[in-house]
C-alpha positions in Angstrom: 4.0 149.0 80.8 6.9 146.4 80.4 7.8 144.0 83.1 10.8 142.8 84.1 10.0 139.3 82.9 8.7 141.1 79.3 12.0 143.5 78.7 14.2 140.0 79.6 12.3 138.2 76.9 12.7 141.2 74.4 16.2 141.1 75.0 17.0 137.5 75.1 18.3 137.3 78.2 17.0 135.3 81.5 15.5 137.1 84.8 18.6 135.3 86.4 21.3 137.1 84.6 19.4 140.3 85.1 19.3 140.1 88.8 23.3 139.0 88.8 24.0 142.2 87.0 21.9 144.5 89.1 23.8 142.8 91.9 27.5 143.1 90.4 26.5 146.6 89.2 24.6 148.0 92.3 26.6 149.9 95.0 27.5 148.0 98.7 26.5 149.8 101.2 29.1 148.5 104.2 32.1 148.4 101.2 31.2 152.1 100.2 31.2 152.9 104.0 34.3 151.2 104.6 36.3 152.6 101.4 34.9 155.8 103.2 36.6 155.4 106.4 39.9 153.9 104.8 40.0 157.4 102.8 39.8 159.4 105.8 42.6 157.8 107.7 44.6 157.9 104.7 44.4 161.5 104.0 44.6 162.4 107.5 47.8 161.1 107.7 48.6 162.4 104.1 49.5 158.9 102.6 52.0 158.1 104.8 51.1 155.4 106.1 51.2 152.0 104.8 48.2 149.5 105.2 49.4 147.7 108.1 48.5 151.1 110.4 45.5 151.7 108.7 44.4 148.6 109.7 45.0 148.7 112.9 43.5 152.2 113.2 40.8 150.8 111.9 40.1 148.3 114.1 41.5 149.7 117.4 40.4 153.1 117.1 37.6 153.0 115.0 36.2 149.6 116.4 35.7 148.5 112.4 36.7 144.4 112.3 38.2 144.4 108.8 40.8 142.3 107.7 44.2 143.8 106.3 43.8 141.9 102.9 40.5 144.0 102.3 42.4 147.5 103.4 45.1 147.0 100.8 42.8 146.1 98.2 41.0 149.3 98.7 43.9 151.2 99.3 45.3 149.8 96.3 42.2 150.3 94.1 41.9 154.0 95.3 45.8 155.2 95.1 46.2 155.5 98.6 48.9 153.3 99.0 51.9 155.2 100.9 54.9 157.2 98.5 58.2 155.2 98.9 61.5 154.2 97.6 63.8 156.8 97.1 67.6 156.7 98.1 69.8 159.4 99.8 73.3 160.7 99.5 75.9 159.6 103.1 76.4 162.9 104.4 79.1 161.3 107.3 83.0 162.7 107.0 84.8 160.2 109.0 88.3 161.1 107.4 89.2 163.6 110.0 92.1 163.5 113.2 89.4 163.5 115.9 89.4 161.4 118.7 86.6 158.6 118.0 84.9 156.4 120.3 84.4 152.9 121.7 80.5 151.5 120.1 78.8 151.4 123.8 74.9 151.7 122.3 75.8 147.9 120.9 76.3 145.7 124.0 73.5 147.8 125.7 70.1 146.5 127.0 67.6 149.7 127.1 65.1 149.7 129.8 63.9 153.0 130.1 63.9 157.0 128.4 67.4 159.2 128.8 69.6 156.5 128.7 70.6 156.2 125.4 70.1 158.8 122.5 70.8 158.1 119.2 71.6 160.7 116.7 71.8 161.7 112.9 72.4 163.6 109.8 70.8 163.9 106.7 70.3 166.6 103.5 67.2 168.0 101.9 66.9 169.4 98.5 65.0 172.5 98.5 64.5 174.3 94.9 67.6 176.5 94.7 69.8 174.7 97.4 70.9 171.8 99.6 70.1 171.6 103.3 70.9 170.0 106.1 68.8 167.8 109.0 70.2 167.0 112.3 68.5 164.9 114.4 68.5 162.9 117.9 66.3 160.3 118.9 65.6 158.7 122.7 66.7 155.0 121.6 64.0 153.4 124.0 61.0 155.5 123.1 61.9 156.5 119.5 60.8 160.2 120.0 62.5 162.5 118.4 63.7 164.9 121.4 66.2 167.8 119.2 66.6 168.8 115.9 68.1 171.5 113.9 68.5 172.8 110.3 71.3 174.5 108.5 72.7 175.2 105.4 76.2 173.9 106.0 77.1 170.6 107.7 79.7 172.5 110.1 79.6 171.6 113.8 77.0 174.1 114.4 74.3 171.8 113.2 74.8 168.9 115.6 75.6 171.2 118.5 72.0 173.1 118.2 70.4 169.9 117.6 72.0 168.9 121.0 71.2 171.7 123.4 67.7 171.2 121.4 67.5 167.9 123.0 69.3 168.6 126.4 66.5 171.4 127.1 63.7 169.3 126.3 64.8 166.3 128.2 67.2 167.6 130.9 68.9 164.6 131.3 70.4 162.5 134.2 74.5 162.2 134.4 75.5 158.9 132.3 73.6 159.1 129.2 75.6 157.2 126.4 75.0 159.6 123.4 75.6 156.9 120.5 76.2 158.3 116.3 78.5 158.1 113.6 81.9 159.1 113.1 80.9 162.0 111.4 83.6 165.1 112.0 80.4 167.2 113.2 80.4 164.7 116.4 83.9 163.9 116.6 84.6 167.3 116.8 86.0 169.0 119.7 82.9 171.4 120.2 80.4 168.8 120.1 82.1 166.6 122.6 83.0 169.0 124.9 79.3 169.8 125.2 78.4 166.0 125.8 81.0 166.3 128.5 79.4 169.2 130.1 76.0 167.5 130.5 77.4 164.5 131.9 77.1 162.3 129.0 79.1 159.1 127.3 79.9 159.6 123.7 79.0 156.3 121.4 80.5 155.5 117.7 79.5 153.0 115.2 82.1 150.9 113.6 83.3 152.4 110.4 80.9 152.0 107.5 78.6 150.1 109.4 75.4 151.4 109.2 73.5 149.0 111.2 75.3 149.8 114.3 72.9 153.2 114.0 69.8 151.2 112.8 67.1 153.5 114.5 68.5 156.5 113.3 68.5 155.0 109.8 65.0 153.7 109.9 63.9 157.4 111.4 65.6 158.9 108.1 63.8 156.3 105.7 60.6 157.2 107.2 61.2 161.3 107.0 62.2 160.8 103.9 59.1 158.9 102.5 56.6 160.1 105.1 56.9 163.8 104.7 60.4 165.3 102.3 59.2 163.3 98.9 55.9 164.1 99.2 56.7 167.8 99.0 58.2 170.1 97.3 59.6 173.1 99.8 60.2 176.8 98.4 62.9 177.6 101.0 64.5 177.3 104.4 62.0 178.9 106.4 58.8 176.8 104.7 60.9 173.5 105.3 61.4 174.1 109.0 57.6 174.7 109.4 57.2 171.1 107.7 59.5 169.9 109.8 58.1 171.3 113.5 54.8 170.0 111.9 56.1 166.6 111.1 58.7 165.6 114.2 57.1 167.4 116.6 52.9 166.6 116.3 52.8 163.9 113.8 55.6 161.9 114.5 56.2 162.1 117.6 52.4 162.2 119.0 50.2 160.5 115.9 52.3 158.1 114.1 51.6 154.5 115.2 55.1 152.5 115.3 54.8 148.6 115.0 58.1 148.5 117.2 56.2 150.2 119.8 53.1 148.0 119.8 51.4 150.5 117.3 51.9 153.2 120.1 52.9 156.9 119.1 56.3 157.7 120.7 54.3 159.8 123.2 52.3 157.1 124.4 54.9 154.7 124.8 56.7 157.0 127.2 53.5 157.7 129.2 52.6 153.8 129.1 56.4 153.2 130.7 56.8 156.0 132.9 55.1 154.4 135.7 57.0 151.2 135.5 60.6 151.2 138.3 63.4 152.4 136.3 66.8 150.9 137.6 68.8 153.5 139.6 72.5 153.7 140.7 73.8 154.5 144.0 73.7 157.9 143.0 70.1 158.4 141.7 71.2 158.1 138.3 69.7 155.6 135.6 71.5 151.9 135.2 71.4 150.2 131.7 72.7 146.4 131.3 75.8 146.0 129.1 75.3 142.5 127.6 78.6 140.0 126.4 79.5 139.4 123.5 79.6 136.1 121.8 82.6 133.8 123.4 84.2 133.7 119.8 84.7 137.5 120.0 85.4 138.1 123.6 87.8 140.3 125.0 88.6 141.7 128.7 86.2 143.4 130.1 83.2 142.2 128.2 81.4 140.6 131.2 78.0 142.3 131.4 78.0 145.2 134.0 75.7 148.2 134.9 77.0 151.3 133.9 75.2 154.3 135.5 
């Protein structure tokens, strides 16, 4: 029977470099049990999310101490790494005769849900056609509260998105409802129905897409979260993607760093039993900050506007 010390002698090697190589070559049993784990949250969320949240999953809801260098390796090594970059085609029409408004969502200070909603359009490519995403966000919470989806970008898209929202949320008078100056919301139809429930419309400043930042991060992450990683045979498969993606993932699953790597659903919960500022007539306050001295006009003092 050969030993160990005999086949190292036959080969011409050392016992040392043997017992390196068994250790380089031998599995880990914590790194296979970790690579493990990191491949379960991954798929679960189907790749879309990046390292950062896996991490913290990890180690807040899994009770794993790992350090964020070692996820991305492994995420890295395995091809879990989350699907990005792709860019999308401006769907806004501001070259129209409607009445557009004053940017209000700008010198405002959020404190709490239904006070400012933020909203949005953008296209997805299906196999045979182009279609259309509307969406409207709760600025403070990030939760996507209406949606709809159409096959032509007329006012009928932004209006069902709308009464989407208003029947989840039932808002308080003085919302400021804050988008684009996209016809669809400039439109007669769409702001006579903010009228009618009370609220203030919003506008950015032309081609200024910062002024709408949450909207346009929302759209970044749709896009590379859920529409590129798919391929969607018609209408009526898209809109179960997108129940399945804005309504359970997103909103109740996705961890958002903005929020303290709380879902949208649990920041809302954590804040709903903190005071929320209220008016003379029950309604919510938000505080309208100044702007700079350099740029100051009447009537930029900061005031509550409820």
């Amino acid at each position: 029977m050969l030993t160990v010390e005999r086949m190292c002698y036959l080969a011409g090697v050392s016992r040392a470099s043997y017992y390196r190589h068994l250790v380089v070559e031998a599995p880990d049993e914590a790194e296979t049990t970790i690579r493990s784990v990191i491949q379960e949250v991954a798929l679960e969320h189907h790749r879309r999310c990046g390292y950062r949240r896996v991490t913290f999953e990890l180690q807040h809801h899994r009770g794993i101490p790992i350090n964020h260098k070692r996820v991305l390796r492994i995420m890295r090594e395995d091809n879990l790494l989350a699907i990005r970059h792709r860019k999308y085609i401006l769907t806004t029409a501001s070259q129209h005769d409607c009445e557009v408004y004053v940017n209000l969502a700008a010198r405002m200070k959020v404190t709490g849900v239904n006070q400012l909603w933020v909203a949005d359009i953008t296209y997805i490519h299906l196999r045979g056609e182009f279609v259309f995403l509307a969406v409207i966000l709760d600025r403070y919470s990030r939760k996507v509260i209406g949606w709809a989806l159409e096959r032509t970008l007329q006012a009928t898209l932004t209006v069902t998105a709308l009464r989407h929202a208003i029947a989840q949320r039932q808002p308080p008078p003085g919302v400021v409802h804050h988008s684009d100056r996209g016809v669809q919301y400039a439109c007669a139809e769409y702001v006579n129905e903010l009228r009618a429930n009370h609220m203030t419309p919003s506008m950015s400043r032309p081609a200024n897409p910062y002024d709408n930042a949450v909207c346009e991060s929302f759209m970044k992450t749709l896009k590379q979260e859920e529409i590129y990683c798919n391929q969607y045979r018609d209408l009526a498969e898209l809109s179960l993607h997108m129940e399945e993606f804005l309504e359970n993932y997103y909103n109740r699953r996705r961890l958002h760093s903005a929020l303290g790597y709380l879902t949208p659903e649990e920041f809302e919960q954590a804040a709903s039993g903190a005071a929320t500022p209220e008016g003379p007539d029950g309604c919510a306050t938000m505080q309208f900050f100044s702007t700079p001295q350099r740029g100051r006009q009447s009537g930029d003092s900061p005031h509550a506007f409820s």
